[in-house]
MARPAFI-202159 format. One record per residue: residue in three letters; z, x, y of N, C-alpha, C, O in turn. Coordinates in Angstrom, 3 decimals, decimal comma. Atoms other than C-alpha are relative to their C-alpha. Layout:
- type | npz | npx | npy | capz | capx | capy | cpz | cpx | cpy | opz | opx | opy
- ALA | Z | X | Y | Z | X | Y | Z | X | Y | Z | X | Y
...
END
This chain:
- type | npz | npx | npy | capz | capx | capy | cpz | cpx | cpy | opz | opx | opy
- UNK | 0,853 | -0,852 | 0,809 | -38,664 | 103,230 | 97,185 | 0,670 | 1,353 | -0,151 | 0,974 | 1,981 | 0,863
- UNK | -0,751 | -1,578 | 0,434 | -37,034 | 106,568 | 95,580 | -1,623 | 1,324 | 0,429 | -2,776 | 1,286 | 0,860
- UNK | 0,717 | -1,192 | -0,986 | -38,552 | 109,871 | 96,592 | -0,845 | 0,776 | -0,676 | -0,133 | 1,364 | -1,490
- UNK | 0,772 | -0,431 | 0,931 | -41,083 | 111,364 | 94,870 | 0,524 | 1,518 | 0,059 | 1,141 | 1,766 | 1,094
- UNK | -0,301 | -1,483 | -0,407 | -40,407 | 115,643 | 94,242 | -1,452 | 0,328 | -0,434 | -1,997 | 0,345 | -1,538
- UNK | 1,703 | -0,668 | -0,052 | -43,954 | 116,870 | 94,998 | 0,685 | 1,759 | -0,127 | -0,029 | 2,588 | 0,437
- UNK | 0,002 | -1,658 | -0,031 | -42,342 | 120,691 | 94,409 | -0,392 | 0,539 | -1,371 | 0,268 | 0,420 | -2,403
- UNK | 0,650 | -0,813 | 1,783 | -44,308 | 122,523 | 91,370 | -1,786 | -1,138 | -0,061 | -2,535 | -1,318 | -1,022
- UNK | 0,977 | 1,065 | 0,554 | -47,152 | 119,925 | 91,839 | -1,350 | 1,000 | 0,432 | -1,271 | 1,660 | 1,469
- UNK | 0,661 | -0,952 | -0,798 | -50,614 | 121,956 | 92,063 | -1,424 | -0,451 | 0,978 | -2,327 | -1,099 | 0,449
- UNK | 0,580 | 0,819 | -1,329 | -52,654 | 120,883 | 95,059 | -1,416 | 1,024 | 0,099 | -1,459 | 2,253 | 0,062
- UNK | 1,243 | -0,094 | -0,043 | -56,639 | 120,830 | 95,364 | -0,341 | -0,603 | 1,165 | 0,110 | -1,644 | 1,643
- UNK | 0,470 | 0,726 | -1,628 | -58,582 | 120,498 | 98,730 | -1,265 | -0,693 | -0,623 | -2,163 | -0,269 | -1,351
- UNK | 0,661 | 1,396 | 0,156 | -60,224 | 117,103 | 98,548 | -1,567 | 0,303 | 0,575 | -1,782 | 0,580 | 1,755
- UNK | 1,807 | -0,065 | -0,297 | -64,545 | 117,381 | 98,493 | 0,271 | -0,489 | 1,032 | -0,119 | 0,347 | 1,847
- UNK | 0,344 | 0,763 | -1,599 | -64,082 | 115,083 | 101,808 | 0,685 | 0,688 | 0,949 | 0,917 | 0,135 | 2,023
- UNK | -0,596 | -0,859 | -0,907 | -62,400 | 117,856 | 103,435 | -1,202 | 0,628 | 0,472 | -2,277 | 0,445 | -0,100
- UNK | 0,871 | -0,658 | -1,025 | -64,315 | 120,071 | 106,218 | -0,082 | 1,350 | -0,602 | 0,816 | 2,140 | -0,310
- UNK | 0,412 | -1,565 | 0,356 | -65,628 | 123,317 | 104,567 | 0,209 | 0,910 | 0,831 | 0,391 | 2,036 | 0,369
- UNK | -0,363 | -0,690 | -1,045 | -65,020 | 124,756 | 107,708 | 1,027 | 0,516 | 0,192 | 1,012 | 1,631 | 0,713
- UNK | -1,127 | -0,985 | 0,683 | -61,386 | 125,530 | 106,807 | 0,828 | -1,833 | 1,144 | 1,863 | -2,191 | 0,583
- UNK | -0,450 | 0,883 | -1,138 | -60,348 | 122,171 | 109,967 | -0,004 | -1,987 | -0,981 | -0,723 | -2,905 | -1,375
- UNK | -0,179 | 1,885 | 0,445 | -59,248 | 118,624 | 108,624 | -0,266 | -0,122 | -1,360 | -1,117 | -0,821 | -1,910
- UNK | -0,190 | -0,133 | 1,365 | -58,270 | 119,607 | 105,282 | 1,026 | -0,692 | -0,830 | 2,232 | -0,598 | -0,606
- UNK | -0,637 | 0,912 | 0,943 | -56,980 | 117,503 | 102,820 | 0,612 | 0,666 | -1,455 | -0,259 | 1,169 | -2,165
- UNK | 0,120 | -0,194 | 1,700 | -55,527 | 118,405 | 99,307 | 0,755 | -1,442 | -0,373 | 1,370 | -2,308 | 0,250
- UNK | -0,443 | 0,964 | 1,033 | -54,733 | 116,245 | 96,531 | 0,550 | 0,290 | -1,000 | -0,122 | 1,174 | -1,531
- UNK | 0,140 | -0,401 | 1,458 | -52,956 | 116,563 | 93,134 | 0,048 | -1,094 | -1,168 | 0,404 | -2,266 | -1,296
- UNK | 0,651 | 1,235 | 1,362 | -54,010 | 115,069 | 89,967 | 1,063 | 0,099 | -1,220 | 0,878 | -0,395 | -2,333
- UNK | -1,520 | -0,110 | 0,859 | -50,241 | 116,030 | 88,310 | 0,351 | -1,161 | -0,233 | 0,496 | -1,229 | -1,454
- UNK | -0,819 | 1,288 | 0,208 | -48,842 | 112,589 | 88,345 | -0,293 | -0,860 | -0,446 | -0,587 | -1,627 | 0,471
- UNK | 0,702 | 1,626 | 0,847 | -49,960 | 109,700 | 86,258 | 0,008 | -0,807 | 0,673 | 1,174 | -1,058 | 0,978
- UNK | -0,128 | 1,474 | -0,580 | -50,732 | 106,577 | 88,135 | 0,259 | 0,551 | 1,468 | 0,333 | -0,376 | 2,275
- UNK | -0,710 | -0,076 | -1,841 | -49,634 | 108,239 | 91,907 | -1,182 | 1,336 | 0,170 | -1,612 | 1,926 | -0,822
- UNK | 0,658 | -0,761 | -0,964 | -51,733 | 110,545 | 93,906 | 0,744 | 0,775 | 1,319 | 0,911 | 0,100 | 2,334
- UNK | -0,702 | -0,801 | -1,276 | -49,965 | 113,142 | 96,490 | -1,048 | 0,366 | 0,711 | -2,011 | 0,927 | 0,188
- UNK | 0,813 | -0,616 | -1,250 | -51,748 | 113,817 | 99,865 | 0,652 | 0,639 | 0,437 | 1,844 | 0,335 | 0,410
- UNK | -0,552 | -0,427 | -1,331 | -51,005 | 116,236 | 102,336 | -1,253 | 0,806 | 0,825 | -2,445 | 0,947 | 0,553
- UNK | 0,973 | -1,268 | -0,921 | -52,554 | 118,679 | 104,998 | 0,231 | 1,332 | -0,713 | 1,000 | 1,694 | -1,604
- UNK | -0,054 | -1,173 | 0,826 | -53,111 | 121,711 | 104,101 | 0,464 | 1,036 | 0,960 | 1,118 | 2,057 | 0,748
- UNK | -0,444 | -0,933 | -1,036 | -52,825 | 123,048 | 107,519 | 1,664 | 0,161 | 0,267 | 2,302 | 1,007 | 0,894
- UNK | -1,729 | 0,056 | 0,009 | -49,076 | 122,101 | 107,107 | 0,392 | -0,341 | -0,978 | 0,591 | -1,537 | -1,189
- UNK | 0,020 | 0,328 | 0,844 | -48,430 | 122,526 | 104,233 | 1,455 | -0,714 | -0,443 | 1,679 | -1,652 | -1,207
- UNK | -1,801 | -0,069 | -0,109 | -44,535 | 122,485 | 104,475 | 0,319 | -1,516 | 0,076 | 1,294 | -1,905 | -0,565
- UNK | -0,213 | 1,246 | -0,673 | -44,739 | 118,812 | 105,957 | 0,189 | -0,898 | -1,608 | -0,380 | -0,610 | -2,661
- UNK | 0,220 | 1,084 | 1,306 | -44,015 | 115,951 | 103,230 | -1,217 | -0,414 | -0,160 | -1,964 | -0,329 | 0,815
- UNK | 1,123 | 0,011 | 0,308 | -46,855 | 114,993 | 101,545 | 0,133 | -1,829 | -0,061 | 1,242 | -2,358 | -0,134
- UNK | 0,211 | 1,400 | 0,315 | -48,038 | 111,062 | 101,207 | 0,108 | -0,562 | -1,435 | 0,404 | 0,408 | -2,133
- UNK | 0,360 | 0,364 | 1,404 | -48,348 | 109,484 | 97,909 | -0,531 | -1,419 | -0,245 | 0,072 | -2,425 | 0,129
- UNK | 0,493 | 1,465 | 0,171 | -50,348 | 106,591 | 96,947 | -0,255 | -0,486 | -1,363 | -0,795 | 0,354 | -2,083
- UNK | 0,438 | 0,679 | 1,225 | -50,784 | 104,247 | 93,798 | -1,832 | 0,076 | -0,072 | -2,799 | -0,246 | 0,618
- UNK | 1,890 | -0,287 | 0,628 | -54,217 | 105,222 | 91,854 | -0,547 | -0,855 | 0,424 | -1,601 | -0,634 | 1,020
- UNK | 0,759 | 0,799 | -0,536 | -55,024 | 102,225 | 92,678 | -0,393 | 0,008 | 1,511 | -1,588 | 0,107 | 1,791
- UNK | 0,410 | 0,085 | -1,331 | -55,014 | 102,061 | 96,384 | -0,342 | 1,507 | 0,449 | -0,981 | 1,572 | 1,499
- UNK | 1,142 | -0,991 | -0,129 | -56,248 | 105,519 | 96,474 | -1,822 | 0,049 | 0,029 | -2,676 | 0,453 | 0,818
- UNK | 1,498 | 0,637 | 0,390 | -59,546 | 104,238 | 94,700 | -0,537 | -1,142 | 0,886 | -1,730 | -1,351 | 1,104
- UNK | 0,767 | 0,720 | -1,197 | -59,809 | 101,664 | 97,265 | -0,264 | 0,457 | 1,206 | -1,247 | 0,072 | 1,839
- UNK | 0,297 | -1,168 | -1,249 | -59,445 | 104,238 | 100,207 | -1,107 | 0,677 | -0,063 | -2,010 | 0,665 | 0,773
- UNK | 1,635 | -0,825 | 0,292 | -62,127 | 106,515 | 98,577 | -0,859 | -0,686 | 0,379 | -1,632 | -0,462 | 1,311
- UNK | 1,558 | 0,383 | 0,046 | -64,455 | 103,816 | 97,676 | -0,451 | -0,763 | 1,308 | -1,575 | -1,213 | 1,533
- UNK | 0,246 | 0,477 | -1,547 | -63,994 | 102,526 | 101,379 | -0,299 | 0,529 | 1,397 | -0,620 | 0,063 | 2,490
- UNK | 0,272 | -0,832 | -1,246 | -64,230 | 105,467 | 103,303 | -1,946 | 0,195 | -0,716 | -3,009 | 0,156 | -0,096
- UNK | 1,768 | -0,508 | 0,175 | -67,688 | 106,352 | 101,061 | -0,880 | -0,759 | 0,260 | -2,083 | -0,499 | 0,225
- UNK | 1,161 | 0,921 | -0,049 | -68,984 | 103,162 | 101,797 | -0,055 | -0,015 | 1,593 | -0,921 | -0,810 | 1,957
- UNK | 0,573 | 0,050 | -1,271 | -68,997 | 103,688 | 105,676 | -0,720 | 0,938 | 0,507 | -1,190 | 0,813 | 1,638
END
């Protein structure tokens, strides 16, 4: 798998993050078809990336527990 360059991408903290400022998530919605995760608390760290699709099954699997 080649490497995605998440640099310039602009990153939103995910509603299922902790308002509290602790176990923060962002997301960005830059990429067609792929999804970038990371922490926010680190931000520096590589970020994840997942196919739209298996994003949408993560969501709709964490909301359903």
């Amino acid at each position: 798998m080649r490497a995605i360059d998440l640099n310039g991408v602009t990153w939103r903290k995910s509603s299922y993050s902790n308002p509290d400022g602790g176990a923060c998530l962002e997301v960005s919605d830059d990429l067609p078809t792929l999804v970038p995760v990371r922490d926010s608390k680190d931000p520096g760290r590589r970020g994840l990336v997942f196919s739209d699709e298996a994003w949408a099954v993560f969501v709709a699997d964490v909301a359903g527990s």
